[in-house]
C-alpha positions as CSV (number, residue, x, y, z in Angstrom):
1,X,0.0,0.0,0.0
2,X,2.9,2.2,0.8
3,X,4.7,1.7,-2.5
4,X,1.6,2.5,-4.5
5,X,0.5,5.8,-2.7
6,X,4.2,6.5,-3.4
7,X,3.9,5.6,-6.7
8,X,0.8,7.6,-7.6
9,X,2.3,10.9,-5.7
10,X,5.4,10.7,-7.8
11,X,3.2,9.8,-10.8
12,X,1.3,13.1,-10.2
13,X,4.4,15.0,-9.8
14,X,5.9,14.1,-13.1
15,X,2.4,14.6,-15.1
16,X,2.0,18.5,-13.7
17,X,5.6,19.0,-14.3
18,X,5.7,17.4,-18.0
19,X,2.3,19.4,-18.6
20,X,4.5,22.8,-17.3
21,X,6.8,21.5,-19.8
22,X,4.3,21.6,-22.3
23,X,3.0,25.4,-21.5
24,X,6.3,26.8,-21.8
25,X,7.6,25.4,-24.9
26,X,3.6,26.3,-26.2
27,X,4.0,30.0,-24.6
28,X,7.0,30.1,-27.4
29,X,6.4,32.6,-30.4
30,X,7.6,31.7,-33.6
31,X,10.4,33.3,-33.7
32,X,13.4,31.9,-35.7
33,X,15.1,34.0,-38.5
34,X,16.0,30.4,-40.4
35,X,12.4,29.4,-40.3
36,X,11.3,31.6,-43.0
37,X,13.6,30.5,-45.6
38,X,13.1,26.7,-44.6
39,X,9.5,26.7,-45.1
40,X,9.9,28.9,-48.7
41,X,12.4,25.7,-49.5
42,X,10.0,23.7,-48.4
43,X,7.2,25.5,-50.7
44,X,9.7,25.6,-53.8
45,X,10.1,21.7,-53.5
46,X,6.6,20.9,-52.6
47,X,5.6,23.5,-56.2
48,X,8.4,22.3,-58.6
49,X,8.5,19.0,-57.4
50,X,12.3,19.1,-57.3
51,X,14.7,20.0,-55.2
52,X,16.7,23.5,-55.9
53,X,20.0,23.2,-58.0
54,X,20.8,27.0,-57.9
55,X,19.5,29.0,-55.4
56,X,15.8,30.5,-56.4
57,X,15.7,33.2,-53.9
58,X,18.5,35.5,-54.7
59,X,19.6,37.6,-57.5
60,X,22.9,38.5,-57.3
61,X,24.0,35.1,-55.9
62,X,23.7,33.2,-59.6
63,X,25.2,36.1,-61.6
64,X,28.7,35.3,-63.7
65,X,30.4,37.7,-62.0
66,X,29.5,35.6,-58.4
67,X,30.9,32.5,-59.3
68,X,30.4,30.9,-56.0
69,X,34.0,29.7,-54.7
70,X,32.2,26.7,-52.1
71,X,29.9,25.3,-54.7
72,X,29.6,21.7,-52.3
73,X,28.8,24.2,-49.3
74,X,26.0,25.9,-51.4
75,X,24.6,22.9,-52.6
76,X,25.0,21.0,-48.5
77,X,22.2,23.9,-48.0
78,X,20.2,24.3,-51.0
79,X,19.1,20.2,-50.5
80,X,20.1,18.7,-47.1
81,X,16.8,19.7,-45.2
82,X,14.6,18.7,-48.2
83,X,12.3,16.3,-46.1
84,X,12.3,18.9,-42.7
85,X,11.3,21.6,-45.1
86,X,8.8,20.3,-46.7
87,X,7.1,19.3,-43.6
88,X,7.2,22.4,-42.2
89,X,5.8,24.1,-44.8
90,X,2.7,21.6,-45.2
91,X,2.4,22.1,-41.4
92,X,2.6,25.8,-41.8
93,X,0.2,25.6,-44.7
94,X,-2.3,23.9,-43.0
95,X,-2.4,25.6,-39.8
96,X,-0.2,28.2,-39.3
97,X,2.4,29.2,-36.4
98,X,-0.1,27.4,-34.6
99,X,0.8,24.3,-36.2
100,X,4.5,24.7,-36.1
101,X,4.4,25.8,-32.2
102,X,2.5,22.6,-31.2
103,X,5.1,20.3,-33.9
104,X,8.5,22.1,-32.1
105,X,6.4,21.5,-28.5
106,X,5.4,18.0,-29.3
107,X,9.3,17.3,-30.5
108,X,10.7,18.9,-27.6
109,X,8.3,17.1,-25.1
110,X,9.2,13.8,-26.7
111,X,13.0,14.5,-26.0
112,X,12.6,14.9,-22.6
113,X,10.2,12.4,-22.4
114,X,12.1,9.7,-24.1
115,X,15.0,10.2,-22.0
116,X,13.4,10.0,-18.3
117,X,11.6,6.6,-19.8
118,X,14.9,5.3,-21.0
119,X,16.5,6.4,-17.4
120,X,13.4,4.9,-15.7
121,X,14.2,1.5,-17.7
122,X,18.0,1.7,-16.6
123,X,16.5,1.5,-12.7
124,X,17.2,5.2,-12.1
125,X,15.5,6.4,-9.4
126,X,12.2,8.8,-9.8
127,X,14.2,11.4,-7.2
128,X,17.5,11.7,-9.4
129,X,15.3,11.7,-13.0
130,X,12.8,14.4,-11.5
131,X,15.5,17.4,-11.7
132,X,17.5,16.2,-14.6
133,X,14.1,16.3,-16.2
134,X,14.0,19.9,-14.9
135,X,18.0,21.1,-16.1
136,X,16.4,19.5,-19.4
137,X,13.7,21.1,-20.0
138,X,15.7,24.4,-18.9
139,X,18.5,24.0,-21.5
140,X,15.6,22.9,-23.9
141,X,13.5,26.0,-23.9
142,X,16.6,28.3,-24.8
143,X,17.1,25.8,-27.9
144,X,13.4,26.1,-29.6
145,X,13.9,27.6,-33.2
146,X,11.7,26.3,-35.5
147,X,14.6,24.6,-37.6
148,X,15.4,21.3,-39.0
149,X,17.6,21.0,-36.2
150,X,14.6,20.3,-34.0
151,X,14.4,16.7,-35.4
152,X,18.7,16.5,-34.5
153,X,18.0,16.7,-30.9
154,X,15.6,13.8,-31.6
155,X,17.1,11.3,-33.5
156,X,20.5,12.0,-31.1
157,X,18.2,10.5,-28.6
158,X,17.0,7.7,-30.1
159,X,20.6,6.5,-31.8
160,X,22.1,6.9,-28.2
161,X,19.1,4.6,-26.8
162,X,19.5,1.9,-29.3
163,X,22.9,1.8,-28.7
164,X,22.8,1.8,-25.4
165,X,20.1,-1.4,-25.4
166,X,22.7,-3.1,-27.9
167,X,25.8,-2.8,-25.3
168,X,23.3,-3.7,-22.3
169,X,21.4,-6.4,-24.3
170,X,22.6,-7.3,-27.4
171,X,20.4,-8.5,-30.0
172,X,19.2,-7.3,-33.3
173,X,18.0,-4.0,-32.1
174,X,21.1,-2.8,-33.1
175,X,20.3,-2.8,-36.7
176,X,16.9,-0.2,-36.3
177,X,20.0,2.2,-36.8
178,X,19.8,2.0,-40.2
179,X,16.2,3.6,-41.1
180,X,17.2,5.8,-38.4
181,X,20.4,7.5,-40.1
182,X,18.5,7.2,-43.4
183,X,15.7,9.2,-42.2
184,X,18.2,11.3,-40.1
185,X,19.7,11.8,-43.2
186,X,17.3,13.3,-45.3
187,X,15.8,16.0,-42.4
188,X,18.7,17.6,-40.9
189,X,22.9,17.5,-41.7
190,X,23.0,16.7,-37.8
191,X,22.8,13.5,-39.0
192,X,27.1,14.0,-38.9
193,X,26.7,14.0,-34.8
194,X,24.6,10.6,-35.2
195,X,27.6,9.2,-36.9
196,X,30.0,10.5,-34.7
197,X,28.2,9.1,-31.9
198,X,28.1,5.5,-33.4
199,X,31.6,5.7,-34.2
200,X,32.5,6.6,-30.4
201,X,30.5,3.4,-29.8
202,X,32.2,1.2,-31.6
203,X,35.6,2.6,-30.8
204,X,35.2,2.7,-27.1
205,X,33.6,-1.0,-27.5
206,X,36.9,-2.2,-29.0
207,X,38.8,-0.3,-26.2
208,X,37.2,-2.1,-23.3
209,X,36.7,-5.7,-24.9
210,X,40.3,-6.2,-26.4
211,X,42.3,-3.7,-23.7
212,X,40.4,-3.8,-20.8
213,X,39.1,-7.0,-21.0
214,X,35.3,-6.8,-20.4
215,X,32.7,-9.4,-20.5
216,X,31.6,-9.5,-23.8
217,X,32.6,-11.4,-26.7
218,X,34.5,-10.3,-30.1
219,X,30.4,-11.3,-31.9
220,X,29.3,-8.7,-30.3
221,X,32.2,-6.4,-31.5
222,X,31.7,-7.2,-34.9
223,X,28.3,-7.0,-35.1
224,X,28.9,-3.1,-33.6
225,X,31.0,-2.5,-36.0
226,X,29.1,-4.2,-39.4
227,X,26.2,-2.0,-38.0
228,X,28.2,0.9,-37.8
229,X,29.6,0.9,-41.2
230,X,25.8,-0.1,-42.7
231,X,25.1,3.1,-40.6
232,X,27.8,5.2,-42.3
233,X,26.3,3.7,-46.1
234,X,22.9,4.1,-45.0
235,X,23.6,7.9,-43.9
236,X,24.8,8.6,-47.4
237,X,21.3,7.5,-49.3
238,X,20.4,11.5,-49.4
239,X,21.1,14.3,-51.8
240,X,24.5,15.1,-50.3
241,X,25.6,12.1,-49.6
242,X,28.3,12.6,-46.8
243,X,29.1,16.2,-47.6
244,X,27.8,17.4,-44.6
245,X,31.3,16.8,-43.2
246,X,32.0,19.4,-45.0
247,X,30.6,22.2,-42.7
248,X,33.5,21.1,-40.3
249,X,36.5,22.5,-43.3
250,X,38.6,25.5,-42.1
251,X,37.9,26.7,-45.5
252,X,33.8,26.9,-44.7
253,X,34.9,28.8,-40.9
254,X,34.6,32.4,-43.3
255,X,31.1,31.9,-42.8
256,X,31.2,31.4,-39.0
257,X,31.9,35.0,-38.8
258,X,29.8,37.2,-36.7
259,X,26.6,34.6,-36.3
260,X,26.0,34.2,-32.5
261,X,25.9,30.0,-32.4
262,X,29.1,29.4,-33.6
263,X,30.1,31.5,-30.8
264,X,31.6,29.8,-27.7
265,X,28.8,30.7,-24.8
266,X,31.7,31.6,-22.3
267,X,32.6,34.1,-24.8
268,X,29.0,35.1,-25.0
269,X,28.6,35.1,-21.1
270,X,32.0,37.1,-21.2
271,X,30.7,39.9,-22.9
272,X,27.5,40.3,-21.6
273,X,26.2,39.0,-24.8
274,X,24.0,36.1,-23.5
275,X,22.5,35.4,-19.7
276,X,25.0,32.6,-18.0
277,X,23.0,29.2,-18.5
278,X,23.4,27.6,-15.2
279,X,21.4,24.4,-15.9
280,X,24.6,24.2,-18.7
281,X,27.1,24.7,-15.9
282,X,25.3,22.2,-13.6
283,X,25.5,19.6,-16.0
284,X,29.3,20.1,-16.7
285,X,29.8,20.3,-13.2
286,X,27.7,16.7,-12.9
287,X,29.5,14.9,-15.7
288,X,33.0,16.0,-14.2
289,X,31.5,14.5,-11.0
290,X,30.6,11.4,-13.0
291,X,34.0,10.9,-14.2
292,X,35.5,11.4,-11.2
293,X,33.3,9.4,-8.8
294,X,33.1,6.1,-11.5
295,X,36.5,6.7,-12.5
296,X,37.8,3.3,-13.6
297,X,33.9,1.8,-13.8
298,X,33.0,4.2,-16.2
299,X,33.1,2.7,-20.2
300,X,35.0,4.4,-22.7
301,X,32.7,4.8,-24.5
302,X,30.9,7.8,-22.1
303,X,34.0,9.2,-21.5
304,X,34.8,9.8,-25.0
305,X,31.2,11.3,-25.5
306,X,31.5,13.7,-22.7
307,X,34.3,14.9,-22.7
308,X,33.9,15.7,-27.2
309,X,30.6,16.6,-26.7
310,X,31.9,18.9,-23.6
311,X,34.9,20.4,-25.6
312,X,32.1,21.0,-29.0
313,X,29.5,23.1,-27.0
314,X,32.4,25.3,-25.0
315,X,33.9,26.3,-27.6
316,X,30.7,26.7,-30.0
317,X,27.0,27.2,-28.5
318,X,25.3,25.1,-31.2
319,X,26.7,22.2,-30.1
320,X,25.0,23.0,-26.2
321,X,22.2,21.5,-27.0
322,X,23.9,17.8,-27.8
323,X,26.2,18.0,-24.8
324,X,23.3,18.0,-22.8
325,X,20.7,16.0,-24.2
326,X,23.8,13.2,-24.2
327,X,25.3,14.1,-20.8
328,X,22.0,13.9,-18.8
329,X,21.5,10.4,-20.5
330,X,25.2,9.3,-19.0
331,X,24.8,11.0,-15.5
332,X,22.0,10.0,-14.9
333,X,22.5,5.9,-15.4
334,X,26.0,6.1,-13.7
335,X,24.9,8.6,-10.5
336,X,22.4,5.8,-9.7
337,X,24.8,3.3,-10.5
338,X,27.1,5.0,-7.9
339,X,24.5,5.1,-5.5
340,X,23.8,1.9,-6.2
341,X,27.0,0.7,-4.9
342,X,27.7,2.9,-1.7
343,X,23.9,2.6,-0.4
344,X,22.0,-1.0,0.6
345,X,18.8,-2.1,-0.6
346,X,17.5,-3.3,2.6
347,X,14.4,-2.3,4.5
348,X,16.5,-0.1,6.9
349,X,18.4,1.9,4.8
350,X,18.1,6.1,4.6
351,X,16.3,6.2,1.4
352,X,13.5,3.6,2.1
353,X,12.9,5.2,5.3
354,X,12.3,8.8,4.0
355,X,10.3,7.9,0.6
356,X,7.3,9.7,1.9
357,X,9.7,12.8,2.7
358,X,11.2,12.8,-0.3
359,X,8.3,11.3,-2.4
360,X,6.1,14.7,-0.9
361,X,9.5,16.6,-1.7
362,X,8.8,16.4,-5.7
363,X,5.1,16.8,-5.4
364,X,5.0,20.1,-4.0
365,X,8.1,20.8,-5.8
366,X,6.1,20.3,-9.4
367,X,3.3,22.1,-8.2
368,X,5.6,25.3,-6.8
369,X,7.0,25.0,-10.8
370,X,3.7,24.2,-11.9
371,X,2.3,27.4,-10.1
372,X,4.7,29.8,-11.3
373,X,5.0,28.6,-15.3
374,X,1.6,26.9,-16.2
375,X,0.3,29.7,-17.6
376,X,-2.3,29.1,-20.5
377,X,-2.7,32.7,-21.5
378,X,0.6,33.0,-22.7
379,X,0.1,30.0,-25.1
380,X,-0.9,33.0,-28.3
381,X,0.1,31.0,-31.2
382,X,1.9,33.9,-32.8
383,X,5.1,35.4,-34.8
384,X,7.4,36.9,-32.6
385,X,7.4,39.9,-34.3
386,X,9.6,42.5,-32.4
387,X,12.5,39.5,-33.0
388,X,12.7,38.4,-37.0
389,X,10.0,39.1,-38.6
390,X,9.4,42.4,-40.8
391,X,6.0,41.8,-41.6
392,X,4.8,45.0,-41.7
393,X,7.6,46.5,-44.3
394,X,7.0,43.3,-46.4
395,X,2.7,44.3,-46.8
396,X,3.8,47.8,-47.0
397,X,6.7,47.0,-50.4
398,X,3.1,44.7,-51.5
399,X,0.7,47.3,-50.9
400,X,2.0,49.8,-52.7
401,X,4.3,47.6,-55.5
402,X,7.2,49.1,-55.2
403,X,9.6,47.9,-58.2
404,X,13.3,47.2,-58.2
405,X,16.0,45.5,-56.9
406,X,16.0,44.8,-52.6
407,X,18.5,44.4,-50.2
408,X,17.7,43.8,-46.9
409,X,19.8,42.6,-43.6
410,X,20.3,39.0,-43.0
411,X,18.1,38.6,-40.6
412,X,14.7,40.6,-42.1
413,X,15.8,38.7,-45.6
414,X,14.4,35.1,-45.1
415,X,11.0,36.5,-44.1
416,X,10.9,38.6,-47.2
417,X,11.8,35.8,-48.8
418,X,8.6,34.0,-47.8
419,X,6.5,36.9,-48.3
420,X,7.7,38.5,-51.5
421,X,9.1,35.7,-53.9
422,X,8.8,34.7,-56.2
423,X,7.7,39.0,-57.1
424,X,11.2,39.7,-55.9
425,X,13.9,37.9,-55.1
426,X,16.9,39.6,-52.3
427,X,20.3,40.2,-51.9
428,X,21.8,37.5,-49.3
429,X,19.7,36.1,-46.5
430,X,21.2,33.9,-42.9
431,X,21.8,30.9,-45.2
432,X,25.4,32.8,-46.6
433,X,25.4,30.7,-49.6
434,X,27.8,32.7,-51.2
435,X,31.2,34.5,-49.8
436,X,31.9,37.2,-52.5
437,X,28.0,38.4,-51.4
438,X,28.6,37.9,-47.8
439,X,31.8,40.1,-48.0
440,X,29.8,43.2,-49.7
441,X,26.9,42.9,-47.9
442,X,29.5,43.3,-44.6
443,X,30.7,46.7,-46.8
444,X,27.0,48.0,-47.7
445,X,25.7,47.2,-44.1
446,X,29.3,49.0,-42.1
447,X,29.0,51.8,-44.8
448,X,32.5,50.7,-45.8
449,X,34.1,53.9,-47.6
450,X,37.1,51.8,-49.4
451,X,39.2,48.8,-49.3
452,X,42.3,50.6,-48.9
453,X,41.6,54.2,-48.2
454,X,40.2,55.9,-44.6
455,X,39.3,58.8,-46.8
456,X,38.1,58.8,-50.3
457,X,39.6,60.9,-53.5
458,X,37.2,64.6,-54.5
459,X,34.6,63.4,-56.7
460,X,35.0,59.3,-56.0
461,X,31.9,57.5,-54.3
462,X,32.4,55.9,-51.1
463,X,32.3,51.7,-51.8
464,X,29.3,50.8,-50.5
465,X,27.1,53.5,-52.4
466,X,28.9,52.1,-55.4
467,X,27.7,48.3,-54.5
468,X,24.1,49.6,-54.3
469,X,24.2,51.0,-57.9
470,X,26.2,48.4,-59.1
471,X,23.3,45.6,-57.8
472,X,20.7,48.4,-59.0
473,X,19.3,48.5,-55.8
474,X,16.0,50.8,-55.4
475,X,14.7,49.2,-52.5
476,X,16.2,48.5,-48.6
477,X,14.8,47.2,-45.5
478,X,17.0,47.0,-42.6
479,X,16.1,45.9,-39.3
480,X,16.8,48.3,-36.3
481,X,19.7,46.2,-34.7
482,X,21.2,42.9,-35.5
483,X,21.4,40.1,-33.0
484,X,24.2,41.5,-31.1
485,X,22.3,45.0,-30.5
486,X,24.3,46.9,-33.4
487,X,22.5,49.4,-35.3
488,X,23.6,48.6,-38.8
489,X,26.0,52.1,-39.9
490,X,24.1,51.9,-43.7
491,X,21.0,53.6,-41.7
492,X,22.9,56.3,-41.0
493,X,24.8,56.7,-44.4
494,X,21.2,56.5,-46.2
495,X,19.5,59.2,-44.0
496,X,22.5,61.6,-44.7
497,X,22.3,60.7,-48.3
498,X,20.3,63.2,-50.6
499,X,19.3,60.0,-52.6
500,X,17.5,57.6,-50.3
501,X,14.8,58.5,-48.5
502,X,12.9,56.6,-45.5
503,X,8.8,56.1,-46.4
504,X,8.2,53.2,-43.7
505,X,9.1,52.9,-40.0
506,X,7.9,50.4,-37.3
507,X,9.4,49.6,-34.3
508,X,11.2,46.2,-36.6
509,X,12.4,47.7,-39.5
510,X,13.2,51.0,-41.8
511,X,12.1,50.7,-45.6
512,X,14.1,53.2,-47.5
513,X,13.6,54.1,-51.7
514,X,15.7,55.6,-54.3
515,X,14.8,58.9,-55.1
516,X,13.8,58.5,-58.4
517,X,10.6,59.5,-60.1
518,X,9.4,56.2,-60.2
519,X,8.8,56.4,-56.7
520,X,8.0,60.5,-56.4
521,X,4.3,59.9,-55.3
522,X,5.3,57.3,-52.8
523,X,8.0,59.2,-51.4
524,X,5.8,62.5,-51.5
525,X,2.8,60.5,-49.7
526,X,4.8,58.4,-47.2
527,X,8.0,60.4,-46.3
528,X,9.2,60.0,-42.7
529,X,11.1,62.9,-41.1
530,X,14.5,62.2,-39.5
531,X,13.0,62.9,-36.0
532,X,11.0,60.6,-37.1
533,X,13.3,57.8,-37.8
534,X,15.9,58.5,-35.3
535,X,13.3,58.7,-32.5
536,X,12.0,55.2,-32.8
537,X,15.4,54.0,-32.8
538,X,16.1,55.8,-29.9
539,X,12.7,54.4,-28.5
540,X,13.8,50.4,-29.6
541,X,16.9,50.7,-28.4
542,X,16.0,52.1,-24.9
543,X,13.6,49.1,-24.9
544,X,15.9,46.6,-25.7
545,X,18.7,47.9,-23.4
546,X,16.3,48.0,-20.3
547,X,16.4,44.0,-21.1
548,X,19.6,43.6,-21.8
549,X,22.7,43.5,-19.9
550,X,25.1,43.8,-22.9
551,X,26.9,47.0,-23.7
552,X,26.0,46.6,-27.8
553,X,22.4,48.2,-27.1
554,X,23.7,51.5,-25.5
555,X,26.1,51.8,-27.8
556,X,24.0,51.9,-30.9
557,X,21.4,54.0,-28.4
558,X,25.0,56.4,-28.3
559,X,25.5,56.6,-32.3
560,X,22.3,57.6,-32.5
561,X,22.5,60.5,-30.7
562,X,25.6,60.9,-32.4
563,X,24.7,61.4,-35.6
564,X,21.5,63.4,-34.7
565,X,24.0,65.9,-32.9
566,X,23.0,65.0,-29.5
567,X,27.0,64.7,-27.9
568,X,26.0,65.0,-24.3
569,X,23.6,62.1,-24.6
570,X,25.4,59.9,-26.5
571,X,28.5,60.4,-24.0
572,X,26.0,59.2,-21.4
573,X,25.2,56.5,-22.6
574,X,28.5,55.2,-23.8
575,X,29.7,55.9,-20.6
576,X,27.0,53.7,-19.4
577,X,27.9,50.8,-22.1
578,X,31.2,51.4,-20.6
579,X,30.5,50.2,-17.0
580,X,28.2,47.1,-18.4
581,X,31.5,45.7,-19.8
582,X,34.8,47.9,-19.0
583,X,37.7,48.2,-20.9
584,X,36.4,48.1,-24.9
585,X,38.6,50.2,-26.5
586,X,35.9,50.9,-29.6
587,X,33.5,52.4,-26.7
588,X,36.3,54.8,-25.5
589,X,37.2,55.7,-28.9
590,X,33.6,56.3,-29.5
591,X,33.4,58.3,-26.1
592,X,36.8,59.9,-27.3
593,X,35.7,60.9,-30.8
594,X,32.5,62.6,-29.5
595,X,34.1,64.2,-27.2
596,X,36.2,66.4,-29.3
597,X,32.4,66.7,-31.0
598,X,31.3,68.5,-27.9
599,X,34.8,70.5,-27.5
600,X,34.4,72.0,-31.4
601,X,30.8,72.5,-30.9
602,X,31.9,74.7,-28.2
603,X,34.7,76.6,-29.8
604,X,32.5,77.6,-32.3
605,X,29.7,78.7,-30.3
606,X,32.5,80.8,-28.5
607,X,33.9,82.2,-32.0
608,X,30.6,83.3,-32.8
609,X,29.5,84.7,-29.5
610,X,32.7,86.9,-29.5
611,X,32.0,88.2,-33.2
């Protein structure tokens, strides 16, 4: 009677905390930047029945004159996802972010869930499962972009499961990794990691049966490795093949530049960039203790998982995600099987005696968690708006059909590239297909003057005006700040520039024409003022700096008050981005430069006051 009150308590506890789960992955907006272009793949494939052999979205990127110079990396994007995509968009088609919020929550959900079953069926107790279920979930609901990648942290999951039952059990279940990689295969190029992972299996299996002399025999070996060589031929039966090893070139690292997940999080967490992940930190801090405490007990095969998968997500925050989901799997089975061996069984012992204690421990613990995240009126079923998506410029460039060539940030371009093609096409989007783009896109969006000069010859156009009439570019949409809180620099150069002029603001994005008569009536009905514009930066970046601990925000918030002549203020809040994160030398440049700003505004005021 006892075990079964105890079982329904703890039963209870883990429903209301799995349904808490649920609410918070729910509450999620859509909110990726990659989705947008994924499900406009997925809508290409699903129209043309094929899958892309150039890219369709972009119209510099196929031009002579672009010859791209990573052709396999190009095509690795353009096809790898075909399956992912196309799901998505038929999901998306058929019921909107709605749809694709309950698919990322149901995949998410099964993660976690599949992983405190399989600990449950390695006799882990419900008391150590309950809060790695928790640091789970918490690592989890930083990782919910609507991406292909989604189906990754799945299938890592189920490749490390089967595995796991093979070296526990044996059997034939070893083979079920073949439909798995093939399917892997086909949705996401993650499908790399699944490899790596068998490969680690069937290394660290030779390790302990031939050196360190375990119980099992060399048939089971073999049949390891025939399975993980079928796995390796199985992975390839997709459009790529294995070229997704190809992401991992130092000649494909250009492309690494500047985007936030191939960051390393301590870097991130360094500058202020990115709130500390503790539930990250306690699981590194548990798998040291793991290896420490099992030392000699623990296979080779975990250690060489931890500590690669360790070393991948510290020194690049996309590979987070698979250090934990792998990590909690390993610490949980071996923390119970060191408990195991230090506490007795028997009637008497500590933990029998307190299962009530313990059991009522979790319950009110789930319902404290339950009680300050179940929240059902958060679950909206919506675009996160104020974060990637430019939907109000795109309806505005419809409404009024405005012709020519667009370029747009990275971030705003695969939205437009969903809402606008196959009526226009843009510039470059956060796929980077092509590297000669990606470097003048850098020059337009940093308002770079020249390759080689600081100051340019009488007469001579600075490079990145020369770019925009070189693409024929009549149309731009730039997004307030990128994802480091930098306000691109080609605002300010187009609001200074007698040919541009801004006829769309929202608190997203700026939608700036060519002055051209083509667009006179537009620009006469819809012209914005440069209080205007600046004053809704300054209202968007105050916003997002209240939020923010980083510097970047207050120092865009600084250039522009800057550039509308504001010194005093944009002193303040340098010096303000300055004590968020002391000791950047382009903040007290910035802080310097300004300063003499304030020091000529002066003299001159004093000049003219004494005439």
């Amino acid at each position: 009677m006892k075990k079964r009150t105890i079982r329904i308590i703890v039963f209870l506890s883990f429903l209301i905390l799995f349904l808490s789960f649920l609410s918070n992955f729910l509450s999620v907006k859509v909110w990726d930047y990659d989705f947008w272009w994924h499900i406009a793949t997925g809508r290409y494939i699903a129209e043309h029945r094929t899958l892309p052999h150039a890219d369709p979205f972009s119209y510099a990127n196929n031009l002579e004159e672009n010859k791209n110079a990573h052709p396999l990396r190009e095509k690795l994007i353009l096809k790898q996802y075909w399956l992912a995509q196309v799901m998505f968009y038929k999901v998306y088609e058929s019921f909107g972010e709605k749809g694709i919020i309950i698919l990322r929550s149901l995949i998410l959900l099964s993660v976690i869930l599949l992983i405190s079953l399989w600990l449950k069926r390695e006799n882990a107790s419900f008391y150590l499962i309950f809060p790695l279920a928790f640091l789970l979930h918490q690592n989890c609901i930083v990782f919910t972009g609507e991406r292909p990648v989604l189906f990754s942290l799945l299938f890592t999951v189920i490749t490390f499961i089967i595995l796991e039952e093979y070296r526990g059990k044996g059997g034939k279940i070893i083979f079920f990794l073949l439909p798995v990689m093939t399917l892997w295969a086909n949705l996401h190029g993650g499908f790399i990691l699944g490899i790596i992972i068998i490969v680690s299996y069937a290394i660290g299996e030779t390790f302990d049966i031939l050196i360190r002399k375990n119980e099992k025999d060399k048939k089971h070996l073999l049949m390891l490795i025939l399975a993980c060589s079928l796995s390796i031929v199985f992975s390839s039966i997709n459009p790529n093949g294995l070229n997704a090893f190809l992401l991992f070139s130092p000649q494909n690292r250009v492309f690494e530049a500047n985007v936030q997940e191939y960051f390393s999080p301590f870097v991130l967490y360094r500058d202020n960039l990115r709130a500390i992940d503790w539930e990250y930190i306690a699981l590194i801090i548990l798998a040291i203790a793991v290896i420490i405490l099992r030392n000699r007990k623990l296979n080779t095969t975990f250690i060489i998982l931890i500590t690669g998968l360790l070393y991948a997500s510290a020194t690049s925050l996309r590979y987070q995600i698979f250090f934990v989901l792998v990590s909690t799997m390993i610490i949980g089975k071996e923390m119970q099987l060191f408990i195991d061996s230090h506490i007795k069984g028997d009637e008497n012992s500590y933990i029998i005696r307190y299962q009530y204690l313990a059991a009522a421990f979790v319950f009110i613990s789930s319902l404290l968690y339950a009680a300050g995240f179940l929240n059902t009126q958060k679950i909206t079923f919506e675009k996160a708006r104020l974060v990637s998506v430019p939907q109000g410029a795109s309806e505005f460039i419809k409404s009024n059909h405005i012709e020519g060539n667009l370029f747009s940030d990275m971030g705003s371009g695969g939205y437009l590239i969903w809402s606008l093609y196959p009526w226009k096409k843009v510039f470059i989007d956060t796929r980077s297909l092509n590297y000669i783009l990606l470097q003048e896109y850098e020059w337009m969006m940093t308002s770079r003057i020249s390759l080689s000069e600081n100051h340019l010859p009488e007469g001579k156009k600075p490079l990145w005006e020369r770019l925009i009439d070189h693409y024929n570019i009549d149309l731009v949409v730039l997004n307030s700040q990128d994802p480091f809180g930098t306000t691109p620099k080609l605002i300010f150069s187009l609001m200074k520039s007698d040919k541009w002029t801004p006829v769309y603001i929202d608190q997203i994005s700026i939608v700036f024409v060519r002055n051209s008569k083509y667009n006179q009536n537009l620009i006469n009905e819809y012209r914005r003022s440069e209080d205007v514009v600046y004053n809704m930066l300054i209202a968007r970046l105050t916003q997002w700096a209240m939020h923010n601990k980083g510097p970047r925000y207050l120092v865009s918030l600084g250039d522009v008050f800057f550039h509308m002549g504001r010194y005093e203020e944009a002193v303040k809040a340098y010096a303000y981005a300055d004590k968020r994160l002391p000791g950047q030398k382009y903040v007290k440049l910035k802080m310097e430069k300004t300063q003499e700003q304030i020091e000529n505004k002066n003299k001159r005021m004093n000049i003219k006051e004494k005439i």
